[in-house]
C-alpha positions, 0 to 999 in steps of 0.5 A: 605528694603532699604532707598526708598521715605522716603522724600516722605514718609514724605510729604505723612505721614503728607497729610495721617494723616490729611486725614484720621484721621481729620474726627472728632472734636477736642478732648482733649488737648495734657496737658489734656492726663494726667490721660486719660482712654478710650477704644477710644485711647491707654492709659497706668498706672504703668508698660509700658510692659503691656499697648498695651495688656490692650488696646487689652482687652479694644478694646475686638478684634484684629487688622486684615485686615478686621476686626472691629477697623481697619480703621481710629484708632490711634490704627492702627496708631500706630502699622503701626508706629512699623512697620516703626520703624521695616523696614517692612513698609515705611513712607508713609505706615503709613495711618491708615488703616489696609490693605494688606500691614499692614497684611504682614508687621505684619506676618513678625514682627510676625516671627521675634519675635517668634510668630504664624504668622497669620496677626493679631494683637491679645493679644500675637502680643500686650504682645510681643511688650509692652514688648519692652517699655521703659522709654527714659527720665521721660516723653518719652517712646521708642520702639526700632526695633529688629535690631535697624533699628528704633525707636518710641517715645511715650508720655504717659501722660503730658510731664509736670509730670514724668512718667504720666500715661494717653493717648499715643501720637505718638512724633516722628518715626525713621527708621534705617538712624535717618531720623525723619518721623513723629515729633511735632503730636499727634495722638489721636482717629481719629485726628491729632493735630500739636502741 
């Protein structure tokens, strides 16, 4: 995919967030996402590679373009910044809404790793990817594209304490040029905090 609209992307990224995920009242502070658990929000204890697939069982169904939980949740979020951090989706794709787009952007991720290609972002889609997870430093975790065409870095926690479990908070995403598209946000259940 090549660079198109990404300093769109980026305008449209922020204007989308806030839009769609600003529907709810201010939730705990970004310090409070130490030791946070819920099945409202991605969170993570201990080992990293098995943090997406907890919240999958948490949750009890997939992602999927029609499905439950899969419209304004910082869970689709989340996995559409993947997507971006992949090249199968844009900047401005990442809406939190988990359409036609998301649904083909996920069947090709879902090839690229080997896995049955259906669309949906099930146990298998969400082992694969926490997989992936890696400690950047002791308060950042990175997802890094297949073909190092991008990257997500995720705070896990309070930035305040090493390798703190409790709430995700998308910090930055990166596609294949180190053009920042997203930086200094939280995304937490239905809301978007600037920090």
């Amino acid at each position: 995919m090549p660079k198109k609209r990404w300093k769109i992307g980026l305008a449209a990224l922020a204007s989308g967030l806030a839009a769609v995920l600003a529907t709810s009242p201010a939730q705990a502070a970004y310090s409070q996402n130490s030791g946070a658990y819920s099945t409202t929000f991605v969170d993570g204890a201990g080992a990293l590679t098995d943090d997406f697939g907890d919240h999958f069982d948490e949750l009890g169904n997939s992602l999927c373009y029609g499905c439950g939980e899969s419209r304004n949740t910082d869970i689709v979020v989340l996995w559409q910044s993947i997507l971006v951090a992949e090249d199968l989706l844009d900047f401005g794709d990442i809406d939190g809404q988990f359409g036609p787009g998301t649904r083909d952007a996920t069947i090709a991720w879902q090839k690229r790793y080997g896995l049955s290609a259906d669309g949906k972002v099930g146990d298998n889609t969400w082992s694969r990817a926490d997989d992936k997870l890696v400690w950047l430093s002791n308060v950042d975790i990175t997802y890094t594209g297949k073909y190092n065409s991008g990257a997500v870095v995720f705070n896990r926690g309070s930035t305040s304490k090493t390798q703190d479990s409790g709430a995700y908070r998308v910090h930055e995403v990166y596609q294949y040029d180190g053009v920042k598209s997203m930086r200094g946000y939280r995304v937490h259940f239905n809301q978007l905090t600037t920090l």
